[in-house]
Each structure stands twice: as structure tokens, then as C-alpha cells.
ZATIMAR-321539 format. One line per field, with one value per residue: residue number from 1; residue in one letter; y, x, z of N, C-alpha, C, O, CB in turn. Coordinates in pm, whole numbers. Atoms other than C-alpha are relative to their C-alpha. Glycine has a CB too. Example, Ala and Ser with C-alpha at 12.3 -4.5 7.8 and 13.67 -1.06 7.14 Angstrom:
// residues 2
seq = c(1|2)
type = c(a|s)
n.v = c(-119|-119)
n.u = c(89|-82)
n.w = c(0|-6)
ca.v = c(-450|-106)
ca.u = c(1230|1367)
ca.w = c(780|714)
c.v = c(120|109)
c.u = c(90|-77)
c.w = c(0|73)
o.v = c(118|220)
o.u = c(194|-26)
o.w = c(66|90)
cb.v = c(3|46)
cb.u = c(-99|41)
cb.w = c(125|-142)
//
This chain:
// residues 195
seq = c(1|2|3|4|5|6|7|8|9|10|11|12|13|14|15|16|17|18|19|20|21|22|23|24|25|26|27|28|29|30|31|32|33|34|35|36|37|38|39|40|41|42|43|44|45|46|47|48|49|50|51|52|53|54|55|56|57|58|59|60|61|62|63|64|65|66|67|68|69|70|71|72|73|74|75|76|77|78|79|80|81|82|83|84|85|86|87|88|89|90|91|92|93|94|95|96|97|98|99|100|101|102|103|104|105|106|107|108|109|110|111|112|113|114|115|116|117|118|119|120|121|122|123|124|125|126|127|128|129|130|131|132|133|134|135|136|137|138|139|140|141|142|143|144|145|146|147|148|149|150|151|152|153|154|155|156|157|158|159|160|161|162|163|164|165|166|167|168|169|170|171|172|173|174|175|176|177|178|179|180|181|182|183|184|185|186|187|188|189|190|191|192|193|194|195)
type = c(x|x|x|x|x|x|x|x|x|x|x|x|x|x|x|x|x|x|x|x|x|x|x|x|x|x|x|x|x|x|x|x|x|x|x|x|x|x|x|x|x|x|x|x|x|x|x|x|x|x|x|x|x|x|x|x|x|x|x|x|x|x|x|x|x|x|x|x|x|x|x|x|x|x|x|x|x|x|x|x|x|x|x|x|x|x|x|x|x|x|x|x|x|x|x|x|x|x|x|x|x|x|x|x|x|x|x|x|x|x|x|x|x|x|x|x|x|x|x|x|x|x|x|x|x|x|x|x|x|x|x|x|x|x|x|x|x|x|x|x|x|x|x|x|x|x|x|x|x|x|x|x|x|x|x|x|x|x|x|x|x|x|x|x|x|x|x|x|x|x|x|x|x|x|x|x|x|x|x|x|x|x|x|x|x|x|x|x|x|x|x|x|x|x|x)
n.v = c(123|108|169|101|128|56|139|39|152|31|39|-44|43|-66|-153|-95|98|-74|54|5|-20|-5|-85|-168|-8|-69|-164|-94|13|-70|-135|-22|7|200|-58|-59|138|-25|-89|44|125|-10|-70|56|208|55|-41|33|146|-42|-66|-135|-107|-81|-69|-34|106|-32|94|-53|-12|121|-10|95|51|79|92|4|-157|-15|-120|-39|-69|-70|-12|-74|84|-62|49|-82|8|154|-14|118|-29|73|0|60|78|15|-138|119|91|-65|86|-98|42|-117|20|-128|-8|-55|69|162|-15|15|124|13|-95|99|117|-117|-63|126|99|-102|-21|146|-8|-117|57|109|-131|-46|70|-34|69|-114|17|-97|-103|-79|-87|-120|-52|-59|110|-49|-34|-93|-84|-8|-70|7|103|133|32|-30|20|78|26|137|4|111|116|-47|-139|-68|-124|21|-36|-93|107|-4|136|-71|102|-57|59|50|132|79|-14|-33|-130|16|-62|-34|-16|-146|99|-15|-6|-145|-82|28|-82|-91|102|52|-128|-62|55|-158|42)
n.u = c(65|2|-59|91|-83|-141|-30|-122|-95|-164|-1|-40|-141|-18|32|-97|-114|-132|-69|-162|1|-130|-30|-70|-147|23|20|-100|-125|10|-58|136|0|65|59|64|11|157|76|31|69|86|77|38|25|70|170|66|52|38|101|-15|-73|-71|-8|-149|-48|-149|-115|-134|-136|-94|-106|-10|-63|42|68|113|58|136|39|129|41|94|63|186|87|93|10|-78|-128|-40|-174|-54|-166|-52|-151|-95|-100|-143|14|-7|58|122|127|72|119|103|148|65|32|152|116|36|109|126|67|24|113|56|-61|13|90|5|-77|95|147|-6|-22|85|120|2|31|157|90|95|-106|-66|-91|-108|68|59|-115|-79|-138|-104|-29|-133|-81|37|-75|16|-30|-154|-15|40|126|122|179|73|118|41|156|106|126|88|45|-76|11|-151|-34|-156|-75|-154|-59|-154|-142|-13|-156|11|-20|101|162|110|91|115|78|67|114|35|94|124|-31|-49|128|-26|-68|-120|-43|63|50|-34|-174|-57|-97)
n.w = c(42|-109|93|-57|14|118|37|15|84|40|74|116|48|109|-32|75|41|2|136|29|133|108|102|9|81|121|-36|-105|131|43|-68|-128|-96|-14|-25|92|52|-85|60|103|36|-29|55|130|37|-87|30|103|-46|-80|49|-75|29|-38|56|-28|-73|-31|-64|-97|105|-57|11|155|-26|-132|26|-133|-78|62|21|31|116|31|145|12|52|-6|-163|-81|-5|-29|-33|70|-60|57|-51|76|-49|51|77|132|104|-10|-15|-80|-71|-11|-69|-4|-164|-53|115|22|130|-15|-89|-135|-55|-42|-122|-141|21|16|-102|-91|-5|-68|-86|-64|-42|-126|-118|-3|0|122|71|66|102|4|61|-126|-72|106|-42|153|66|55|-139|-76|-90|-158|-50|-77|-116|35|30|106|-17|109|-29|-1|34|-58|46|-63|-11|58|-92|26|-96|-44|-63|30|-56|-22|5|-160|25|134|55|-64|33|-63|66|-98|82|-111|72|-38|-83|97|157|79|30|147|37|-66|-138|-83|-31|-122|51|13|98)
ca.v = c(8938|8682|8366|8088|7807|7717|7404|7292|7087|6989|6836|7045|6915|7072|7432|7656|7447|7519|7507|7418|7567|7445|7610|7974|7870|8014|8360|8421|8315|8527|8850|8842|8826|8500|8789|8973|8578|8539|8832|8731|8373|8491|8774|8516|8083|8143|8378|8246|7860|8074|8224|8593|8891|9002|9335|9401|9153|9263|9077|9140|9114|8779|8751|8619|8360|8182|7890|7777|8142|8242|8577|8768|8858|9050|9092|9313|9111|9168|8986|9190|9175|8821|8746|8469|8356|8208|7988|7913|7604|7520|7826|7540|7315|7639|7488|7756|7672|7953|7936|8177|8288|8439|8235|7949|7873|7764|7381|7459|7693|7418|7132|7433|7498|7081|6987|7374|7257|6889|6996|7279|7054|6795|7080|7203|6883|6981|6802|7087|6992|7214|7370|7525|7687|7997|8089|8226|8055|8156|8197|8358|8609|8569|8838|8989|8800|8485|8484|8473|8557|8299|8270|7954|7891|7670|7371|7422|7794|7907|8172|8265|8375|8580|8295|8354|8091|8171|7952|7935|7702|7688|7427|7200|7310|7405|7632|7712|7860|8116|8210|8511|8422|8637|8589|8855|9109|9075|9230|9323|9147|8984|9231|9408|9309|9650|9639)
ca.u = c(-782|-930|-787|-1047|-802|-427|-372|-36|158|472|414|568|922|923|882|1100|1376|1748|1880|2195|2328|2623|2811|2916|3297|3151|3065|3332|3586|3489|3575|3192|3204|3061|2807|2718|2701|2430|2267|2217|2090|1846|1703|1700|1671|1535|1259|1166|1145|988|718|852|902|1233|1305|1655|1867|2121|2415|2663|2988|3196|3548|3637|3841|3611|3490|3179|3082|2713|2607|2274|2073|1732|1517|1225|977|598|546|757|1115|1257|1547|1783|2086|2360|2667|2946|3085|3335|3421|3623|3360|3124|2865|2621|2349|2039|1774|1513|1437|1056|922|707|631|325|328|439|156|-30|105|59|-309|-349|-181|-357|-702|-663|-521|-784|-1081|-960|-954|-1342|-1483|-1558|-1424|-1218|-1033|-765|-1057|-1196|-847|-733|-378|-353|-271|72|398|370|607|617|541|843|656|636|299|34|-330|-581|-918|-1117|-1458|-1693|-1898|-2217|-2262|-2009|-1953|-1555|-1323|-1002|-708|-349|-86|260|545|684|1048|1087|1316|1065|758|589|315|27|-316|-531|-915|-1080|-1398|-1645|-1706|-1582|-1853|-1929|-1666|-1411|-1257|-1363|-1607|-1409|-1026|-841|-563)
ca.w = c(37661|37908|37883|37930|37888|37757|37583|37601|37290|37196|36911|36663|36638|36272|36430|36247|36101|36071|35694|35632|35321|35091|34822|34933|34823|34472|34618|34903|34610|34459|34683|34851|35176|35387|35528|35173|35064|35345|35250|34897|34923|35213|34973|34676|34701|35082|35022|34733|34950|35201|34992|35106|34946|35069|34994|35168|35360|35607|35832|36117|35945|36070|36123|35738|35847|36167|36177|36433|36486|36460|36334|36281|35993|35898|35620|35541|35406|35312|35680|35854|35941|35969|36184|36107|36324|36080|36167|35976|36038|35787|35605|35361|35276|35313|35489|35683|35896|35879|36150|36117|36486|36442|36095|36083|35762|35587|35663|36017|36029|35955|36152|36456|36336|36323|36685|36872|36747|36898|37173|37270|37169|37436|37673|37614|37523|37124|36841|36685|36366|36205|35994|36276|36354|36141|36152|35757|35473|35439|35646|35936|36148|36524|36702|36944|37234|37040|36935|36646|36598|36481|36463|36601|36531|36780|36617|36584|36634|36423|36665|36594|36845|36896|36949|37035|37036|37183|37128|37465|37292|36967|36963|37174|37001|37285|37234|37471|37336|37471|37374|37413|37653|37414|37031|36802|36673|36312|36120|36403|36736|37022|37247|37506|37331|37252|36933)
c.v = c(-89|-137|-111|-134|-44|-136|19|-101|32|-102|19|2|78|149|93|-73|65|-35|25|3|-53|93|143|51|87|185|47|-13|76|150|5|-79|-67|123|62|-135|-36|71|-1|-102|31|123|-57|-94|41|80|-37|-135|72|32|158|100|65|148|63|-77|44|-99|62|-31|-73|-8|-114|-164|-133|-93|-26|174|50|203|67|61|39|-21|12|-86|46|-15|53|-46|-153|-25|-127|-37|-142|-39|-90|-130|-90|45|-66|-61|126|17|101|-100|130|-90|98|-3|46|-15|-105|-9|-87|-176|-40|110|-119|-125|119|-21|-167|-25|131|-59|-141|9|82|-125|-118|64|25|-115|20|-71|142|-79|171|85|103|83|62|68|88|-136|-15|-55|85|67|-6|129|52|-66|-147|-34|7|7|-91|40|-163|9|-86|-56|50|139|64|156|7|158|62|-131|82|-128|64|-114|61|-72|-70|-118|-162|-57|-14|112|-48|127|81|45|63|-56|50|-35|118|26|-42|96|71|-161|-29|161|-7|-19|186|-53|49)
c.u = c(-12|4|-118|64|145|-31|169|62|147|10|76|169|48|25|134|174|119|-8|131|36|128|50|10|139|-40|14|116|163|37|20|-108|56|-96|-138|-104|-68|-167|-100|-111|-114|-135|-141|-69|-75|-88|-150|-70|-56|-133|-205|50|52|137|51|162|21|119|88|75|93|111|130|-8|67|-44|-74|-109|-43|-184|-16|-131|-57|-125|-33|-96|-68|-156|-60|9|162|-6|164|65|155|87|88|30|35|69|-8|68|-99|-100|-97|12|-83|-122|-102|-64|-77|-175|-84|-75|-86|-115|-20|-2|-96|-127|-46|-56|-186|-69|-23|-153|-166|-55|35|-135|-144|-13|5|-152|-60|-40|100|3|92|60|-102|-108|107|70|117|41|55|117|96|-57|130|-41|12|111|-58|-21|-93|-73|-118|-54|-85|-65|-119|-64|-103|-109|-59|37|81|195|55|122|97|142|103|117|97|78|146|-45|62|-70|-110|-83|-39|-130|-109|-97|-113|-18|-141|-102|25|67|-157|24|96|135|30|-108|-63|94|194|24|98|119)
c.w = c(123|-17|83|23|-87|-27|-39|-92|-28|-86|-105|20|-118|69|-65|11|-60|-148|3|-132|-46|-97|-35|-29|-118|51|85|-111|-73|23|49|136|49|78|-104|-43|32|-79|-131|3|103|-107|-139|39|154|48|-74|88|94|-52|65|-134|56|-63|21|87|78|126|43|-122|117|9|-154|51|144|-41|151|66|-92|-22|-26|-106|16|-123|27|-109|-20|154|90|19|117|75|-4|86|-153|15|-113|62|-44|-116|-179|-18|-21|24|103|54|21|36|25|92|0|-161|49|-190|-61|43|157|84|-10|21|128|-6|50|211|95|-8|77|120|99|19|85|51|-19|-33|-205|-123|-107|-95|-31|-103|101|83|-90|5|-117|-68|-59|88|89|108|161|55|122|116|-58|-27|-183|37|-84|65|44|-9|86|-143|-13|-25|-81|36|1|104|28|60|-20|30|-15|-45|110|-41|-91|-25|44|-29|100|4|144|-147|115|-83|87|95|-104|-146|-77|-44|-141|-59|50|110|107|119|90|-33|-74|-121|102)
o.v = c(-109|-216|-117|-217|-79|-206|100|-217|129|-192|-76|108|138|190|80|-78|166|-130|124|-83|0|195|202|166|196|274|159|53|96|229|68|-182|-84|35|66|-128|-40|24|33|-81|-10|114|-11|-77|-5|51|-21|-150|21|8|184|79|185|135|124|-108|51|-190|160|-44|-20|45|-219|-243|-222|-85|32|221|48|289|-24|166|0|-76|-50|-113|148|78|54|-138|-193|6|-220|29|-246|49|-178|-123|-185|7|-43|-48|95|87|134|-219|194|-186|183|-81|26|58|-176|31|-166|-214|-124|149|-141|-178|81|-65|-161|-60|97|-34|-155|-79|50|-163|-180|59|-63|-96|-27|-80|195|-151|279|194|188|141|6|178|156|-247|-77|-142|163|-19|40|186|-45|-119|-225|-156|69|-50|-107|95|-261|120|-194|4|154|156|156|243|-87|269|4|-186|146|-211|140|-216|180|-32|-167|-206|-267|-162|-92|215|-150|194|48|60|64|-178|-36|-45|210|-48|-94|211|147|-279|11|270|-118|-2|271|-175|37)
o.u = c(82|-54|-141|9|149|-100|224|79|223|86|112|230|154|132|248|261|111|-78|199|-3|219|-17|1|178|17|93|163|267|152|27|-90|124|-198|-217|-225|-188|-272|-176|-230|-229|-239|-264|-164|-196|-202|-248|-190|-178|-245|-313|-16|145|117|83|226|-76|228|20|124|66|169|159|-69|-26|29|-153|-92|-66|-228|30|-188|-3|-162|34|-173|-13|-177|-116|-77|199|-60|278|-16|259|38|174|-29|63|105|-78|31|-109|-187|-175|112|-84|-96|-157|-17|-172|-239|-175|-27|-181|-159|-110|-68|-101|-205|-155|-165|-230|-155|-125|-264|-247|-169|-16|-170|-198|-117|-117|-201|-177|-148|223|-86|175|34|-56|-194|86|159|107|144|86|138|68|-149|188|-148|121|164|31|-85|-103|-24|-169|-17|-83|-21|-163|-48|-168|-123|-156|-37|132|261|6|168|61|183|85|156|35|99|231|-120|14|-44|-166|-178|28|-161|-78|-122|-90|26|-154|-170|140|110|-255|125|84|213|-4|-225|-5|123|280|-56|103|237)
o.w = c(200|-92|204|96|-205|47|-114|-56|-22|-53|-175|29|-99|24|-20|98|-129|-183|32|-210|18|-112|-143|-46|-111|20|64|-114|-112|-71|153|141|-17|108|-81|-65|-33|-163|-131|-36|52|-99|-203|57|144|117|-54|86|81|2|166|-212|76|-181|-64|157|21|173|-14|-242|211|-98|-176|34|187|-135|258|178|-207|53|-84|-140|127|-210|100|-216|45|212|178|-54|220|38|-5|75|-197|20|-175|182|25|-210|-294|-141|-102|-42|167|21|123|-17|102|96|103|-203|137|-258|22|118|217|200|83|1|171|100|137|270|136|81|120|189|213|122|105|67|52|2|-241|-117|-173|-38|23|-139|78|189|-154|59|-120|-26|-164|170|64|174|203|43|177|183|12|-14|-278|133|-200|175|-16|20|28|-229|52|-100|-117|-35|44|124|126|164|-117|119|-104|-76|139|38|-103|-97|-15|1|90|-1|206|-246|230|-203|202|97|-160|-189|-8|-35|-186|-17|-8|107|107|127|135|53|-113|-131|69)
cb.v = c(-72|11|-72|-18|-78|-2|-60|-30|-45|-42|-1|143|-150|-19|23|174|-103|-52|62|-123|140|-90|-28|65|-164|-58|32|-102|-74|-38|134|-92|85|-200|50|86|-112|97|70|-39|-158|17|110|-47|-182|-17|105|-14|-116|115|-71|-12|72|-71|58|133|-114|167|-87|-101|207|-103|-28|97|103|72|-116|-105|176|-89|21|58|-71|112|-90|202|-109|-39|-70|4|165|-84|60|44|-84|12|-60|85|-41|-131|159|-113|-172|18|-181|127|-58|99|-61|42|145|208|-67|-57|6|58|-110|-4|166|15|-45|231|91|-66|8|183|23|-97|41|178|-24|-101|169|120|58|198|-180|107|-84|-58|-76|-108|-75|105|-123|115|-18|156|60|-63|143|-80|1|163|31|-70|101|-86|131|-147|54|-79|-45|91|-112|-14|64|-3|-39|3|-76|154|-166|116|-153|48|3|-68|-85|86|-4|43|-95|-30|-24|84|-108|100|-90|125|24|147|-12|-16|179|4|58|203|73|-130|33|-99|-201|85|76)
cb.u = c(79|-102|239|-117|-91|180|-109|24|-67|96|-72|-74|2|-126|-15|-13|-49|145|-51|69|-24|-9|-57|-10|70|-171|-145|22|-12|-63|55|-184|17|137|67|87|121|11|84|106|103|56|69|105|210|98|-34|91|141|116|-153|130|-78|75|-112|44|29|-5|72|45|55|-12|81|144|82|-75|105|95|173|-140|57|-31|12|18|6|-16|11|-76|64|-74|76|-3|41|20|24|0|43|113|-27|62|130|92|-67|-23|-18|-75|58|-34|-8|-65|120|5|65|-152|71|-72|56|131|-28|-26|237|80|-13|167|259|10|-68|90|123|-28|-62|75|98|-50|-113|-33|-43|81|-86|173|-78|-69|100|-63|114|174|-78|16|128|-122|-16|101|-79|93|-113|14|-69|-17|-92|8|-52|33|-36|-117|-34|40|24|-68|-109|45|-17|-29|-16|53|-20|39|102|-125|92|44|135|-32|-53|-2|-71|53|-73|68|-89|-38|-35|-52|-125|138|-9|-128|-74|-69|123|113|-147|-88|7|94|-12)
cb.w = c(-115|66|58|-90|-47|68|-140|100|-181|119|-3|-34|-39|-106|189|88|-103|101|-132|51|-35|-80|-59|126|-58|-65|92|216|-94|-20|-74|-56|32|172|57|-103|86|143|-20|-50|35|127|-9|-91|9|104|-30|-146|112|30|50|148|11|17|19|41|-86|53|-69|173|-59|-60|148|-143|-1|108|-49|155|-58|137|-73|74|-116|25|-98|-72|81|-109|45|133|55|-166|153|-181|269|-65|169|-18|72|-4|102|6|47|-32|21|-75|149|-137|118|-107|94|77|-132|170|-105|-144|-49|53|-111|-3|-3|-43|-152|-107|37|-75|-167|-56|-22|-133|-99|42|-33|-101|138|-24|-71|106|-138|-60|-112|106|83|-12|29|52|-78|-8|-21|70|-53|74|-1|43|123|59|101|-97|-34|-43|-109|103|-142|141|91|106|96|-90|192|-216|54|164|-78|84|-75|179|-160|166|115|-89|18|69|-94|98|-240|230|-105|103|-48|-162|190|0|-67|-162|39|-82|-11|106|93|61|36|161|-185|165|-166)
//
């Protein structure tokens, strides 16, 4: 892909937001483990917030007993596999913290779709609103280099274009954008772009 121009923001403060969960005393009280516990609530309450299908949820396995220790989780999803770091940090009051390392979900898809299309069309000169910037109307999964595909459309022509936007620090929200230099063909990608 030939990049005609990044736009640089850091707008998105929201960008994939930690949750901090309460109330896993019930479950580890129960003889579950603060890992199976995890497991659970990401395959239930946080796919469901998510909009996700989870289909299996899995977790390192924590010392029972630690407090401030972070651990890693997964989950296959219709998306793709979601990864999630989770820290305990007080195994008495039961209070987790789950930040899911490669979601954004759908309002910070578009808040992203919002800030990239404002940013770009002060770069080229074109007044680009966020309907002229296609990210999906869903969540979306970061690819392992930090990226997504959108589409952007020019004004005007309607002539729509192969976009990627990386997230370069998530906790920053900076994101750069890059555009393909040709249009896409009808029906497929931009000419001369490979899958």
C-alpha cells in the first residue's frame, strides 16, 4: 500500500477502556478460582456489554492468594480472538481490573472513525465527516500490528479508498492514518494492494 499521507490524533482518550469489576467474592467463595471467575464473566456480562459472541474464554492461572498481580486472558469470539490483561487488586474486596489489549468497541470505533476523518480532511483540504469514514458498525479487533481496515470515500466523486488506521498507544490514543493513493475497483480493493 502507498501511503499518500498520515494524519496524526490523539484524541481518543476513551480508546479501549479498563473495567474494573466487583463481586468475584461470590464465585472464588465458592471454590472457583479468581482465573475460572475471569473466565466466566468475560464469556458472559463482558461479551454480552461487548456485543461479542464469546465462544471459549481462557486464563493464566494466578497465585490464589496475590494481590496486585496481572494475568492474561483470551477469548474466541466471532471477531477473532480477544486478549485481555486482568489484575487483581484486592483479592478481599474482589475488585479486578480487565483491559482488553486489541478491542475497540463500537462507540470507540466511532469516536476513531469521528477524530481519523477530521483529522485526514485537514490534511487534504476536503471536508471529510465521520460518514465518509468506514470502520464497521460494530466492535472491532485490532489486528497483531495494531491496525484496522476502513474505507473512506472522497466528496464529490464518491470514489472510495482502502484506509488503514494503526493505533500507535493505546493508552494515548494515538493513531496515525494511511490511504491507499488509487481508488478501489468496483467490488474489490484498491488497484495494485495485494491481501
Amino acid at each position: 500500500m502507498q501511503t499518500i499521507l498520515w494524519a496524526v490524533g490523539t484524541a481518543l482518550r476513551r480508546l479501549l477502556p479498563a473495567i474494573v469489576i466487583g463481586g468475584l467474592a461470590l464465585l472464588t467463595a465458592c471454590g472457583d478460582s479468581v482465573d475460572h471467575a475471569v473466565e466466566d464473566l468475560i464469556a458472559t456480562e463482558l461479551a454480552q456489554d461487548y456485543g461479542l459472541t464469546a465462544t471459549e474464554s481462557n486464563c493464566e492461572h494466578p497465585a490464589q492468594s496475590a494481590t496486585n498481580v496481572t494475568f492474561t486472558c483470551t477469548s474466541e469470539t466471532q471477531l477473532g480472538v480477544v486478549a485481555w490483561n486482568a489484575t487483581v487488586a484486592d483479592l478481599e474486596q474482589a475488585t479486578i481490573t480487565l483491559d482488553p489489549t486489541n478491542l475497540i468497541g463500537r462507540e470507540e470505533v466511532q469516536d476513531l472513525e469521528a477524530e481519523a476523518a477530521s483529522r485526514l480532511g485537514a490534511e487534504v483540504g476536503l471536508p471529510l465527516g465521520p460518514e465518509q469514514f468506514d470502520c464497521g458498525d460494530g466492535p472491532r479487533v485490532l489486528g497483531v500490528d495494531g491496525t484496522i481496515d476502513c474505507i473512506v470515500t472522497e466528496p464529490g466523486s464518491g470514489q472510495t479508498y482502502d484506509t488503514t488506521i494503526e493505533i500507535e498507544d493505546r493508552i494515548s490514543g494515538r493513531f496515525s492514518v494511511r490511504v491507499a493513493q488509487t481508488p478501489r475497483q468496483p467490488g474489490g480493493n484498491s488497484a495494485g494492494l495485494t491481501n
